[in-house]
C-alpha positions as CSV (number, residue, x, y, z in Angstrom):
1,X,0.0,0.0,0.0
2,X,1.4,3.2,-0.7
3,X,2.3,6.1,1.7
4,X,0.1,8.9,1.7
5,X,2.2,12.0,1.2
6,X,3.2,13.6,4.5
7,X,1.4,11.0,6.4
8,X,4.9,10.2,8.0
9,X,8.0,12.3,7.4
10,X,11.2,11.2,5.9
11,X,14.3,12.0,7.9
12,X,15.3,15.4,5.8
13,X,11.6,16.5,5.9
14,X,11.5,15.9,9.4
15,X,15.3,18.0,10.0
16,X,13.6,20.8,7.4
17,X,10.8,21.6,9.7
18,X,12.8,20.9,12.7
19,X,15.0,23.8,11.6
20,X,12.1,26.3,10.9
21,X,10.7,25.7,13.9
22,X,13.3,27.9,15.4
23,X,12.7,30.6,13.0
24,X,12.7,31.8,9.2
25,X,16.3,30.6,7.4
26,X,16.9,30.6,3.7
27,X,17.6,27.1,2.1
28,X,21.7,27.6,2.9
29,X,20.4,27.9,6.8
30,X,18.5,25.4,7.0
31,X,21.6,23.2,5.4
32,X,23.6,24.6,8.0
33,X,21.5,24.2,10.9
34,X,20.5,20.7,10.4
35,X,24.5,19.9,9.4
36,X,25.4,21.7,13.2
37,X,22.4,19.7,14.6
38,X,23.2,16.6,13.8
39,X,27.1,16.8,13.7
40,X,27.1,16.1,10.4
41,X,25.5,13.0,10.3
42,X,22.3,14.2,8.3
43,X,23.4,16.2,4.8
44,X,21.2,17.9,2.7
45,X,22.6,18.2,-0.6
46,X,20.6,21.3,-2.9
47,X,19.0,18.3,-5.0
48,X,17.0,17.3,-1.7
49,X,16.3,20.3,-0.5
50,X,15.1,22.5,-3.7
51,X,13.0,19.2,-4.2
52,X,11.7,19.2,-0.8
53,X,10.9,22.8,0.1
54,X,8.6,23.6,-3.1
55,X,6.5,20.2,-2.2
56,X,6.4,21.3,1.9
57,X,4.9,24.6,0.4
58,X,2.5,23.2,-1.9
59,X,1.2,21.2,0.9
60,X,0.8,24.2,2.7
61,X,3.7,23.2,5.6
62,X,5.4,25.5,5.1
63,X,5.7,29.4,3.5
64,X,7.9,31.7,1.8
65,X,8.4,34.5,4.3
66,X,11.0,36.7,2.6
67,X,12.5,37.4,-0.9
68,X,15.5,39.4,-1.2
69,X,16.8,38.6,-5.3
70,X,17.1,35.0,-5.4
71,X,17.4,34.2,-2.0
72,X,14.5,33.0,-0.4
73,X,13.3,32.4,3.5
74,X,11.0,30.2,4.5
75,X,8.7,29.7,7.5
76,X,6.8,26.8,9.1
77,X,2.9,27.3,8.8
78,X,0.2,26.2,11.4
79,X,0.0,23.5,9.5
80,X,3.3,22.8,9.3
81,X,3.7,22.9,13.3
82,X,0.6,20.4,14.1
83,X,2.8,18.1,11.4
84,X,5.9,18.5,13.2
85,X,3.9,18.0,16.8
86,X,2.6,14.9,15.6
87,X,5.6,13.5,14.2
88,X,8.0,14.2,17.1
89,X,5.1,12.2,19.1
90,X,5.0,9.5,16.2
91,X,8.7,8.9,16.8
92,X,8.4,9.1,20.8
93,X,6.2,6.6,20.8
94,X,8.5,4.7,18.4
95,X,11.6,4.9,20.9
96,X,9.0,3.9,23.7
97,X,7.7,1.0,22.0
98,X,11.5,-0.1,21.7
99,X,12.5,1.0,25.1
100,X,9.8,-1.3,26.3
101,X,11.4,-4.7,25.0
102,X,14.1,-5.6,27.1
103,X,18.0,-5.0,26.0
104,X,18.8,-8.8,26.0
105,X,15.6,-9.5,23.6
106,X,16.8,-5.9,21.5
107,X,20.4,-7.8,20.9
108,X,18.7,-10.8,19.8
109,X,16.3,-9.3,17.1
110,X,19.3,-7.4,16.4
């Protein structure tokens, strides 16, 4: 069965709204802050992210808040904040559901 779109977030769609929700950043800030955040483990490259920010807006997640030439800042809607709430509880409720199976039977699975 396929996903429906934005029903869960992948990991850079997740990092992109994670960064916004701290405030309005341009494409290269967002890059930056999710590089910093995750010490480099998570990398954006501009292929992902020009693909993702258009498709975040046209689902109405996020906003362009500034224009200055062809740099462009972007903001996290409403809707974009109840999607990021939900998430961050989606994947708390991951990490309990995991935390709930003992570490011998985790190493097993493994």
């Amino acid at each position: 069965m396929p996903r429906k779109t934005l029903e869960t977030l992948s990991e850079p769609m997740f990092y992109v709204l994670m960064a916004l929700r701290h405030g309005t950043l341009c494409g290269s800030e967002i890059v930056q802050w999710i590089d910093r955040r995750t010490g480099h483990r998570v990398v954006l490259g501009p292929g992902t992210l020009y693909t993702l920010l258009p498709r975040l807006a046209e689902a109405g997640v996020i906003c362009e808040a500034e224009q200055d030439g062809r740099r462009r800042a972007y903001a996290l809607t409403e809707r974009g904040r109840a999607l990021y709430d939900g998430e961050c509880r989606r994947l708390r409720q991951c990490v309990a559901d995991m935390d709930d199976i003992p570490f011998e039977q985790r190493a097993k699975e493994a």
